[in-house]
C-alpha positions as a printed NumPy array, in Angstrom:
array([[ 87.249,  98.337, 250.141],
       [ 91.106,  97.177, 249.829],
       [ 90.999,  93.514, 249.848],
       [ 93.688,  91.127, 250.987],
       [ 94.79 ,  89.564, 248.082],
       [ 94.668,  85.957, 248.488],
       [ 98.141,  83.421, 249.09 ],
       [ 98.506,  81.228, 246.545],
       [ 98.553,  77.414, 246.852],
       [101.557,  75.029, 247.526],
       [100.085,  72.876, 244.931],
       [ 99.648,  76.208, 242.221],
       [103.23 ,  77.563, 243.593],
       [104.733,  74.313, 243.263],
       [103.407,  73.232, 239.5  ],
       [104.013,  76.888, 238.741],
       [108.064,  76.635, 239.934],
       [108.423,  73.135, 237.867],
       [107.33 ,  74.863, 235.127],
       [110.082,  77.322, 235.233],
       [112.009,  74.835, 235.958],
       [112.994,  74.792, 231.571],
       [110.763,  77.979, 230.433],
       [112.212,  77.741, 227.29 ],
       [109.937,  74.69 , 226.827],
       [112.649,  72.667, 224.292],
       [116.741,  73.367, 225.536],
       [117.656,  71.422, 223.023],
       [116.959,  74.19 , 220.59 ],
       [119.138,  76.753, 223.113],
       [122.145,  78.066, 221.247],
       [123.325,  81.477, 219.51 ],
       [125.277,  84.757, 220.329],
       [122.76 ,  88.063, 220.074],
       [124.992,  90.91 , 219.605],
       [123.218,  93.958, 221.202],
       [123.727,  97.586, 220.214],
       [123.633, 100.129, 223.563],
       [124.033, 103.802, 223.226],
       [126.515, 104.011, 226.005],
       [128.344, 101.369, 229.021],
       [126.555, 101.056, 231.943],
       [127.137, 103.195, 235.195],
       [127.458, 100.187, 237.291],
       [126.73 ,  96.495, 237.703],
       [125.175,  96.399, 241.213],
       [121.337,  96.582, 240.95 ],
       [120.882,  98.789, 243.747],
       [122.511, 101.645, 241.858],
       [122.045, 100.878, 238.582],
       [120.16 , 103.895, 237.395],
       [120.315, 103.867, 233.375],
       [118.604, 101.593, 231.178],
       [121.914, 100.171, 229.864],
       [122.721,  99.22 , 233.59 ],
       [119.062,  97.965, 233.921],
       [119.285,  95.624, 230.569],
       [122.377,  93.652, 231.771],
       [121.596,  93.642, 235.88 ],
       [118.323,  92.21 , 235.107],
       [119.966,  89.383, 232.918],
       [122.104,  88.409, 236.202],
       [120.013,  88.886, 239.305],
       [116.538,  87.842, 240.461],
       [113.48 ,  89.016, 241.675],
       [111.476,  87.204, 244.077],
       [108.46 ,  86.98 , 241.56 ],
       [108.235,  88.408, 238.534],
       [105.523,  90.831, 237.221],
       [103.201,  89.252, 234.253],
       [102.757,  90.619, 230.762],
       [ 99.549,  92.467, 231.991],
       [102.112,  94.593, 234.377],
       [ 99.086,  94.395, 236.57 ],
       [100.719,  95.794, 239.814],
       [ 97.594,  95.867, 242.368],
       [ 98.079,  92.419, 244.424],
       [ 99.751,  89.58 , 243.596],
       [ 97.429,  87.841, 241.293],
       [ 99.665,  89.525, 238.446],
       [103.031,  87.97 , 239.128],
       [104.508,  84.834, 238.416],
       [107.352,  82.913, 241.131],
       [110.767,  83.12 , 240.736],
       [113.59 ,  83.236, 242.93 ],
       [110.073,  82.59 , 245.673],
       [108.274,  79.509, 245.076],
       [105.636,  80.594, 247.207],
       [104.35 ,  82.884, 249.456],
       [101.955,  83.879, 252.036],
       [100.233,  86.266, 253.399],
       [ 99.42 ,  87.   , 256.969],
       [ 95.555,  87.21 , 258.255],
       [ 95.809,  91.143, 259.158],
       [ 97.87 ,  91.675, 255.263],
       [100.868,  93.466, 257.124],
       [103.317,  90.8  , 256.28 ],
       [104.425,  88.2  , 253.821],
       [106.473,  85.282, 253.911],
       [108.613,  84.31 , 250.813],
       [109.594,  81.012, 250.56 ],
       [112.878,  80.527, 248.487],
       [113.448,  77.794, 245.641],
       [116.096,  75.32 , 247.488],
       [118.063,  74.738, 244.161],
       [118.833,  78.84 , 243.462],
       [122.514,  78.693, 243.503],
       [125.108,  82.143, 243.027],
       [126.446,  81.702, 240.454],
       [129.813,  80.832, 242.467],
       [128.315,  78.241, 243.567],
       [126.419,  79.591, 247.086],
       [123.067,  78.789, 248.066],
       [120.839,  81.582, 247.88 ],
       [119.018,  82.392, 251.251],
       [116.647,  84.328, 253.092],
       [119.425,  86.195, 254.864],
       [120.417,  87.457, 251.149],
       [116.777,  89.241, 250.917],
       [117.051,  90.359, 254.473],
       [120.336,  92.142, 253.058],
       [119.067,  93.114, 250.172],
       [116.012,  95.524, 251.855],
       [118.789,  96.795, 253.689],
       [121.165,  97.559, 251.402],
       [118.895,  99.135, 249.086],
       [117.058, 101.539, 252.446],
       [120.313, 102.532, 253.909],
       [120.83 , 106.498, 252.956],
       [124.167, 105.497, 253.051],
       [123.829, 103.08 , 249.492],
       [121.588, 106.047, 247.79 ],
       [119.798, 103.664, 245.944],
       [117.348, 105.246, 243.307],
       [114.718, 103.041, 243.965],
       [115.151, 103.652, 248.019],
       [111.949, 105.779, 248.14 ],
       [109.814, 103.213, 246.508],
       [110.51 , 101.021, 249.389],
       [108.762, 103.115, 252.112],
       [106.228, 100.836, 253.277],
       [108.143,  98.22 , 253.99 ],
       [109.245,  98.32 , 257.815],
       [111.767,  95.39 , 257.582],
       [112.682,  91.872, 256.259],
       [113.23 ,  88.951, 259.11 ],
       [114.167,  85.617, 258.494],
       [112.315,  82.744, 259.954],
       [114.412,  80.105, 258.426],
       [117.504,  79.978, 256.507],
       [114.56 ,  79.331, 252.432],
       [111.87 ,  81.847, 254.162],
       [112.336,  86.097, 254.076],
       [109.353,  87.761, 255.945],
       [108.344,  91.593, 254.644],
       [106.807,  93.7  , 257.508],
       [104.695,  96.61 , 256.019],
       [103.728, 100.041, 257.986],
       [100.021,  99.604, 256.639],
       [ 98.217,  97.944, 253.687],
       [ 98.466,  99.329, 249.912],
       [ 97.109,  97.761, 247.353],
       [101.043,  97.254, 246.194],
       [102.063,  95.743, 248.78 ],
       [103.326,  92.488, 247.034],
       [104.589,  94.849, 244.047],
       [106.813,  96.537, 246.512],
       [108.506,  93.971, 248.02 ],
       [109.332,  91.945, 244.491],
       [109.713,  94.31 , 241.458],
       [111.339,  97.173, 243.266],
       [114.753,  94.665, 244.624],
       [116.999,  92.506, 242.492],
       [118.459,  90.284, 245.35 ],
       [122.01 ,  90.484, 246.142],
       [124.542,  88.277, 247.605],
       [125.253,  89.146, 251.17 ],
       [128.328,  87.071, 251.288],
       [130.091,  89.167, 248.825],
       [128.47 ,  92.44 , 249.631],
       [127.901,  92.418, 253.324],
       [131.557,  93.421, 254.558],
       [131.673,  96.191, 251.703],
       [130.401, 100.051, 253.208],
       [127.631, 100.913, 251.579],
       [128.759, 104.271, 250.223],
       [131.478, 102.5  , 248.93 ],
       [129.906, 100.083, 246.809],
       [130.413, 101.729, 243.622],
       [134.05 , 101.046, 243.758],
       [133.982,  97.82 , 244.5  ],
       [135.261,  94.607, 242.465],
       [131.496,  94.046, 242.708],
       [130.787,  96.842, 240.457],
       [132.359,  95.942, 237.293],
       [131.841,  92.21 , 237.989],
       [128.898,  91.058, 239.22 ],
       [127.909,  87.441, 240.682],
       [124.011,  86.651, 240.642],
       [121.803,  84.096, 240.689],
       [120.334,  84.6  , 237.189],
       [119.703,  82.958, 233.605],
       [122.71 ,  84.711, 232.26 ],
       [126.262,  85.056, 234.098],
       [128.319,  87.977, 233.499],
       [131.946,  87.032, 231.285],
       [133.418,  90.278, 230.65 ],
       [133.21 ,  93.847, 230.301],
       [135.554,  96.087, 228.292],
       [134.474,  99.212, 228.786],
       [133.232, 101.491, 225.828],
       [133.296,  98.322, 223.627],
       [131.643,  95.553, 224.81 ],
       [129.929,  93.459, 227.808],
       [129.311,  90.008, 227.61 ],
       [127.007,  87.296, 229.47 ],
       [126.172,  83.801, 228.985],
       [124.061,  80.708, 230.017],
       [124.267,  79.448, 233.275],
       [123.749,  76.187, 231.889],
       [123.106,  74.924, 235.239],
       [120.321,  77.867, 236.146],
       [118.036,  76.091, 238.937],
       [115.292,  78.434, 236.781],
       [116.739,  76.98 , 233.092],
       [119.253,  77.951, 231.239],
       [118.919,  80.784, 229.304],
       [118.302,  79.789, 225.508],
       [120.843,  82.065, 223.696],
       [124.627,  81.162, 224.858],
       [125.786,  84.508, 224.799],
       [124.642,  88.28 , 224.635],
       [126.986,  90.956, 223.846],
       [125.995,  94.536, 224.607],
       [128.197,  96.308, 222.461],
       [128.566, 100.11 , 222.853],
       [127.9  , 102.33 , 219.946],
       [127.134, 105.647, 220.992],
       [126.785, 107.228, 217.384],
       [123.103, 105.853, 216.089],
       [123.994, 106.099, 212.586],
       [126.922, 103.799, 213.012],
       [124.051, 101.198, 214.514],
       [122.12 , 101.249, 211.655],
       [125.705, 100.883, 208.969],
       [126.456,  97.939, 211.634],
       [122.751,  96.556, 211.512],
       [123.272,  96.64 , 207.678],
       [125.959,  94.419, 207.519],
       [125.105,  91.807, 209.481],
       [127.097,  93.206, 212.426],
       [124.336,  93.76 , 214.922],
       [121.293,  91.36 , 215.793],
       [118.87 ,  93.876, 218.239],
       [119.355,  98.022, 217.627],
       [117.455,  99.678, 219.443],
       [117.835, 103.164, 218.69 ],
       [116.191, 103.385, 215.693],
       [114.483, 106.765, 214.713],
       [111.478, 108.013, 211.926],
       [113.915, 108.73 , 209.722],
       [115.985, 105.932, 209.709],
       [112.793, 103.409, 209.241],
       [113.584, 104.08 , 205.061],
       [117.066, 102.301, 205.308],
       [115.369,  99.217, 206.774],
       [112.882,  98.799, 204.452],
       [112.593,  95.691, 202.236],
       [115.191,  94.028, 204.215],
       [114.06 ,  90.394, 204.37 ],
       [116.505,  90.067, 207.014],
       [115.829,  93.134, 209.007],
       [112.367,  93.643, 211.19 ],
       [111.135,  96.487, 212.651],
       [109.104,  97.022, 215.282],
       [107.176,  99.618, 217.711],
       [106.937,  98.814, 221.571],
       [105.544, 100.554, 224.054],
       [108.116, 102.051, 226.58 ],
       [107.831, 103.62 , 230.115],
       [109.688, 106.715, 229.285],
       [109.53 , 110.22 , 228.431],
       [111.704, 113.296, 228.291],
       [112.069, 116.09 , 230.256],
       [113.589, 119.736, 230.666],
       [114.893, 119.648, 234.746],
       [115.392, 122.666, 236.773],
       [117.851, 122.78 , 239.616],
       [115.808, 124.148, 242.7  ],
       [118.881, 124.043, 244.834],
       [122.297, 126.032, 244.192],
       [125.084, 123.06 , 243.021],
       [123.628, 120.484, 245.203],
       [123.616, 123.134, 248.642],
       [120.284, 123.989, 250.601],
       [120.472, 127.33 , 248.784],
       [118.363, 128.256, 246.647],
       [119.02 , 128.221, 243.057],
       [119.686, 131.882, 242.21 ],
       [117.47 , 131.707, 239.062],
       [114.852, 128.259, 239.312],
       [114.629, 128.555, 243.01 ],
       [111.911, 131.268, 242.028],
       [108.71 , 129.739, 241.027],
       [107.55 , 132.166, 238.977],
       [110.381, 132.379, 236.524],
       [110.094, 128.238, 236.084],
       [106.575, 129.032, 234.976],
       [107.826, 132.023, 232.853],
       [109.976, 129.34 , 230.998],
       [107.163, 126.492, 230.681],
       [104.8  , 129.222, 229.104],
       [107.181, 130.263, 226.239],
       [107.627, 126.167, 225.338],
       [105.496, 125.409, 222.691],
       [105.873, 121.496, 223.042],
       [103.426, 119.948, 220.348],
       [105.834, 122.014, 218.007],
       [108.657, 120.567, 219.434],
       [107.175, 116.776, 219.612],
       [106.546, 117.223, 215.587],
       [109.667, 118.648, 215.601],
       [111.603, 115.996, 216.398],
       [109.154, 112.994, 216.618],
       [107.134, 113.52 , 213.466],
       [103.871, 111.404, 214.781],
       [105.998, 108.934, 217.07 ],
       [106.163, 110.834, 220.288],
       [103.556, 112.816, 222.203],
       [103.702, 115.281, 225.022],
       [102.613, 114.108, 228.586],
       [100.377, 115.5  , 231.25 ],
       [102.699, 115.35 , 233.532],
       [105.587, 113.891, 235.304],
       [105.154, 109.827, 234.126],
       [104.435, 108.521, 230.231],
       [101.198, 108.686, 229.014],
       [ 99.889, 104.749, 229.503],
       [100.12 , 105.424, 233.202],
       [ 99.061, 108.821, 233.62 ],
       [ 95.822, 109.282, 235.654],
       [ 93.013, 109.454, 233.582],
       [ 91.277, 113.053, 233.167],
       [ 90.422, 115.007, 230.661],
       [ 91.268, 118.368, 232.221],
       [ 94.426, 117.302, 233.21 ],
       [ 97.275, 119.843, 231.512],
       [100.549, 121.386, 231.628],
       [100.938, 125.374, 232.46 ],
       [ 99.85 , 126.23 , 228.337],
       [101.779, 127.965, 225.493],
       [101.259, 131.262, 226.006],
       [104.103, 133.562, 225.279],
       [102.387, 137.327, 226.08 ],
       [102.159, 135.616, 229.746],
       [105.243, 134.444, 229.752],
       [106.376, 137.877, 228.91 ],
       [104.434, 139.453, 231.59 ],
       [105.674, 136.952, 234.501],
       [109.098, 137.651, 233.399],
       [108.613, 142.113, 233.657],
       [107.115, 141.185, 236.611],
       [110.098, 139.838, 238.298],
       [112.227, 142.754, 236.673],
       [113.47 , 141.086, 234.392],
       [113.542, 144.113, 231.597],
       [114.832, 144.067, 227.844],
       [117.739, 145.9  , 226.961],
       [118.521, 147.175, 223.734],
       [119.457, 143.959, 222.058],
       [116.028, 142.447, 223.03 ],
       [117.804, 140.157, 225.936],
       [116.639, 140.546, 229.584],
       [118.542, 141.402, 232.413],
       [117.928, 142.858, 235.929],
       [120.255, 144.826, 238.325],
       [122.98 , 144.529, 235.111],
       [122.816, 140.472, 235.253],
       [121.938, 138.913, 231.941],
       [118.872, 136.282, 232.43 ],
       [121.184, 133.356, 230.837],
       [121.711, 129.807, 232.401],
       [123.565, 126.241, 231.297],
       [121.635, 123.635, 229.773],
       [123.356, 120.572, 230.63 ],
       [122.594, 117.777, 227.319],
       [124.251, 114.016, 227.047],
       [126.011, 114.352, 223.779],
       [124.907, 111.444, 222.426],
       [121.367, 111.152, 223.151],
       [120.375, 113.049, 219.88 ],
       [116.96 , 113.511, 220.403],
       [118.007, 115.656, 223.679],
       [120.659, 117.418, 221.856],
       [117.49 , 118.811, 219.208],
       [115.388, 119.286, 222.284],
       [117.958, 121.775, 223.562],
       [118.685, 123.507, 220.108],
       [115.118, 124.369, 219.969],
       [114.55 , 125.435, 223.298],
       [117.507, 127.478, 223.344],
       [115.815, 129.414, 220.144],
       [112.66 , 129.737, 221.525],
       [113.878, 131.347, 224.78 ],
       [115.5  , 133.682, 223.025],
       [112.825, 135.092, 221.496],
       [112.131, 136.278, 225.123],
       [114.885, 137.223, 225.983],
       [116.868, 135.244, 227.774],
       [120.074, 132.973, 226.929],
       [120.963, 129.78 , 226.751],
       [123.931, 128.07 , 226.626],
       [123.954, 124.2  , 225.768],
       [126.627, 122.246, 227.329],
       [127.284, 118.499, 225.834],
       [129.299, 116.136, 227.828],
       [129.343, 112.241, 227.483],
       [126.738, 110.333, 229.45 ],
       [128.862, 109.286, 232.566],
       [129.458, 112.88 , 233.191],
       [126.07 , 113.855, 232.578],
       [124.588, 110.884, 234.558],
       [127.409, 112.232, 237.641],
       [126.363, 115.82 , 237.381],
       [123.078, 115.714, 237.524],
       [123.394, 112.97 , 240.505],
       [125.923, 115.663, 242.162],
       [122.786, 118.374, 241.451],
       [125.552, 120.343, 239.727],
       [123.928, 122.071, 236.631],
       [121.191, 124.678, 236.243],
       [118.688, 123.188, 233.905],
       [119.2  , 119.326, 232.169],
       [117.734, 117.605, 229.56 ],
       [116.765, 114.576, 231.405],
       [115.047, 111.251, 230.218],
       [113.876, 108.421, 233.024],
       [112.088, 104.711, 232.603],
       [109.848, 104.598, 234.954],
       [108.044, 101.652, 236.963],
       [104.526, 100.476, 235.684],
       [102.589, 102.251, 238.261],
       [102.328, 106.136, 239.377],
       [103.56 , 105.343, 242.26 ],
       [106.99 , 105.528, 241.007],
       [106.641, 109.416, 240.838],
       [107.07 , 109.216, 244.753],
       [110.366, 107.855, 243.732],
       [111.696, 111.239, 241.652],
       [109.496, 114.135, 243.219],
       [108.898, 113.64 , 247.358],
       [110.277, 115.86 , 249.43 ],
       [111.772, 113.844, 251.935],
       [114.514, 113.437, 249.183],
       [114.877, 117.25 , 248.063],
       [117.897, 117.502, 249.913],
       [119.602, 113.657, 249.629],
       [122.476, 113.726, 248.167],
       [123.023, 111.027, 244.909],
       [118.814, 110.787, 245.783],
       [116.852, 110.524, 242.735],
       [115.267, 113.905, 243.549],
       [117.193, 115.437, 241.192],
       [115.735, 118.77 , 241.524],
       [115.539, 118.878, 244.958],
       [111.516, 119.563, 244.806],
       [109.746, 119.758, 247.792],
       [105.926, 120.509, 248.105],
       [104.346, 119.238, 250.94 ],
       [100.468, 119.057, 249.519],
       [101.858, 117.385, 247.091],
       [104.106, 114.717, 249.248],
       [100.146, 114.557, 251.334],
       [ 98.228, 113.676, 247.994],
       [100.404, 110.75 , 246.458],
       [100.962, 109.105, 249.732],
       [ 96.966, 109.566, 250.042],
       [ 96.284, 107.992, 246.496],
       [ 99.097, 104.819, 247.275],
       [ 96.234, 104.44 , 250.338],
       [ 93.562, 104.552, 247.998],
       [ 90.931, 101.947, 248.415],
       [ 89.619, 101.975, 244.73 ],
       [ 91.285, 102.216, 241.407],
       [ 89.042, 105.271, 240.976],
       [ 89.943, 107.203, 244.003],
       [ 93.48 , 106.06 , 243.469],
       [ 93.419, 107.997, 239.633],
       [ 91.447, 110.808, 241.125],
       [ 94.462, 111.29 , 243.804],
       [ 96.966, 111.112, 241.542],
       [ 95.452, 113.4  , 239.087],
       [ 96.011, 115.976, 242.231],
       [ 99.18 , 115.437, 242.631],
       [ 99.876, 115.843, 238.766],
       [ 97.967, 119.79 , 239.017],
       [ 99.568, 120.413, 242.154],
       [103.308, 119.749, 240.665],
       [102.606, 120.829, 237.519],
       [102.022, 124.688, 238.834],
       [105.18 , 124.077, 240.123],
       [106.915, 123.353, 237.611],
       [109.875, 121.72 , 238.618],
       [110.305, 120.32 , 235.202],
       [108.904, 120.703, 231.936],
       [107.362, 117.581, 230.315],
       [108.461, 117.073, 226.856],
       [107.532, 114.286, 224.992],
       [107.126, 110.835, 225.721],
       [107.978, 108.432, 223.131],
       [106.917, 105.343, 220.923],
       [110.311, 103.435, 220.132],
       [110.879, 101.107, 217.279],
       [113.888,  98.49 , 217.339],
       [115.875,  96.534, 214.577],
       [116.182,  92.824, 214.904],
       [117.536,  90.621, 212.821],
       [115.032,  88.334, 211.116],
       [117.007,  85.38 , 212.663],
       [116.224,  86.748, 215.902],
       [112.807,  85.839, 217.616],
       [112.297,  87.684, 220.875],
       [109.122,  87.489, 223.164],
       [106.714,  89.964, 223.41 ],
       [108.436,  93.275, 223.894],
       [107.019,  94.721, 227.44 ],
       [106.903,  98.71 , 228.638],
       [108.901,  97.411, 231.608],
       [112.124,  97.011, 229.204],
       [112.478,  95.725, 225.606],
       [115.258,  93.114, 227.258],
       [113.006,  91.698, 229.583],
       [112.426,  88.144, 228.781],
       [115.482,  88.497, 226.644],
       [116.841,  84.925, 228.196],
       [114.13 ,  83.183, 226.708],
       [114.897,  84.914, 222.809],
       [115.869,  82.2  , 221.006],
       [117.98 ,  81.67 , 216.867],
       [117.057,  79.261, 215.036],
       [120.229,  76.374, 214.92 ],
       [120.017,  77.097, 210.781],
       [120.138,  80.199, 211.015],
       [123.458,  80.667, 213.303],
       [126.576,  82.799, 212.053],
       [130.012,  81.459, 212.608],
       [130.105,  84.16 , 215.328],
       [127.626,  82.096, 217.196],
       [129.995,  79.702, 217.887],
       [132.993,  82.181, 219.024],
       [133.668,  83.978, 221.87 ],
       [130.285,  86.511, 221.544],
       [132.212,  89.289, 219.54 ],
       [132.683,  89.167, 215.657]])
């Protein structure tokens, strides 16, 4: 049975907010510029949209969450989160609301109070079809926000989940209604807003200029403490090889980017670290269900059976060596392998490249002469759409395109630089892409990518445009679940049931290592984001460059 997890105390709230109050325990010992190495600029500065994980590493420097998740990412009640931008909360007897109740000293970092009307605008910005938030799906249980008073934000829910409170505070970075409310929400990409943002959090943005470098520092006057470093610079270096020259030299302080093969160039550096972390990611080949973003369907992936003729010619532990050596593994499905439900008979369509020869004669798709297929004098050939710099996906695509043409069929790799790639796909304009996510720590983010009330949004985060309705039946059934067992057995459904589908193949899902400088000393690196926490990183005062002291870039 689903219990009602219990409010916290005033008294436990309260001792728990005064704590925050200086989480870095000793500002005296704040100081220090971190310059940060990120493969490419972010897409956009307003949280809503930010969809990559550069966007994610600054917007979660500058904006708030109404609690924040704990180091055990333990997202079943609220016994797993810590207050934040809420001092408190409670919950209603019958568990179909909760009342948030705001820290009086959060400022904007204008100088505005932060209210409960900004959380009321917040839910709505992020729901409105209109904004085409990513994360807009993930927010389906919650009916509405009310305010009661101008420090208290009520959630309604349509029925208890056992992620309830996770919904309504990891899912929303809170946003500033008096400098987004008069802006149309389709329009907010192209507004002032977008390039610079005004939160509430540890850091404040300074400047961006794009493809070189964005820059944040202390608020010094953060009702939550200052952040400890003065400044972070996320400077863009899209070529990984350049990041390790630049890590070499003292350039760089965090490089995260760092592959097997590069590990040899670090070692026995006393002033370089390395490190694994566990990530939320993993890597996948997309399919394109629709026809360039149209109800149509795609003239080649629309058919079901040639997506499984594709999946069986992959051999993917190959590939994962391939490219990975031992760092990378292939998933079970569609979400990295720490959250993916727990059976051992749970598989993609296998390796089998006599059936995937017979599915494609089947759909009369014969060999000519020159051992490629075609049917009715059309060539079996399609675009695979790559981001250029995102090397890994680049090798991903060189290897599939060999390996599907050993049956037959052609592949043309197109590269284009991430923005592009990042619009395209958005725009559903590309037959097949080699697509990476981050995901949420819970499988109920796979609602977010794969449900079919999104298949035909456009800008929606179901990129494919997949639609199954067992399957929509079977995750909403397991976020219902009363158990953590029955919950893993649902999902494990869901997993077979899209996996015969094949909307995407899974790839591989990786185990990242990053480069810090020895001066640096981060916190413990989560699978929510290596950066969060980053405001609580701290350097040393001796151990501070003269470009600690200057404007954040060297």
């Amino acid at each position: 049975m689903l219990m009602r997890p219990r409010a916290l105390s005033a008294v436990a709230c309260l001792l728990l907010a005064s704590a925050c109050a200086d989480p870095s325990g000793a500002n005296e010992a704040a100081g220090g510029t971190a310059i940060v190495a990120t493969p490419a600029d972010p897409d956009n500065l307003i949280p809503a949209l930010a969809a990559t994980t550069s966007s994610q590493a600054v917007v979660q420097q500058l904006f708030d969450r109404l609690a924040d998740l704990g180091d055990d990412l333990n997202t079943v009640g609220d016994k797993g989160f810590r207050p934040h931008l809420a001092r408190t909360w409670t919950w209603s007897a019958d568990s179909l609301s909760i009342a948030f109740h705001l820290d009086p000293r959060a400022r904007w970092h204008d100088g505005q109070a932060v209210r409960a009307a900004d959380v009321r605008f917040t839910f709505q910005l992020y729901s409105d079809p209109l904004t085409a938030a990513p994360f807009a799906p993930l927010l389906a249980n919650i009916d509405s926000v009310s305010v009661s008073d101008s420090l208290t934000a009520v959630f309604w829910f349509k029925r208890r989940s056992s992620e309830q409170f996770f919904d309504a505070t990891y899912q929303m970075l809170i946003h500033p209604v008096h400098l987004l409310g008069a802006v149309p929400h389709d329009s907010l990409r192209q507004s002032p807003f977008a390039r610079t943002p005004i939160g509430s959090g540890r850091f404040r943005f300074v400047e961006w200029e794009p493809k070189v470098k964005l820059v944040i520092a202390s608020d010094t006057a953060n009702y939550a403490g200052r952040a400890r470093l003065d400044r972070v610079v996320f400077t863009t270096i899209p070529d990984a090889n350049a990041g390790v020259n630049r890590m070499l030299a003292r350039e760089l302080d965090v490089f995260d980017n760092v592959r097997p093969e590069m590990l040899a160039q670090f070692a026995g550096k006393a002033d370089i670290k390395t490190q694994a972390y566990p990530l939320l990611s993993y890597g996948y080949m997309l399919f394109a269900l629709h026809d360039n973003g149209t109800t149509r369907a795609h003239p080649l992936f629309g058919d079901r059976t040639l997506r499984r003729a594709i999946a069986r010619a992959l051999d993917r532990t190959s590939f994962v060596h391939a490219v990975f050596d031992s760092s990378a593994t292939v998933p079970v499905g569609p979400a990295p392998s720490s959250i993916a439900p727990k059976d051992s008979g749970l598989a993609q369509l296998p390796y089998n490249v006599a059936e995937s020869d017979r599915l494609l004669d089947s759909l009369g798709w014969a060999r000519g002469a020159d051992g490629m297929r075609a049917r009715y004098g059309r060539p079996l050939a399609f675009t695979l759409l790559v981001p250029a710099p995102v090397r890994t996906r680049v090798r991903y695509a060189t290897l599939i395109q060999a390996a599907l043409k050993e049956r037959g069929i052609t592949v043309n790799i197109e590269s284009v630089e991430p923005g592009v790639f990042t619009e395209r796909v958005g725009k559903r304009s590309f037959d097949v892409a080699m697509y990476g996510v981050v995901t949420d720590p819970t499988l109920s983010s796979i609602r977010q990518s794969w449900s079919g009330d999104g298949a035909l949004t456009a800008g929606g985060p179901n990129h494919a445009g997949y639609a199954n309705a067992a399957y929509d039946a079977v995750v909403d059934s397991a976020m219902r679940a009363p158990t953590l067992a029955e919950r893993n057995a649902r999902f494990a459904r869901a997993f077979r049931i899209i996996n015969e589908d094949a909307p995407g193949i899974w790839l591989y899902d990786p185990r990242p290592m990053i480069a810090l400088q020895a001066r640096v000393q981060p916190t413990k690196l989560l699978a929510v984001g290596w950066f969060t926490g980053l405001a609580d990183w701290t350097i040393p005062s001796g151990q501070r460059l003269p470009r600690d002291r200057a404007t954040g870039s060297k």
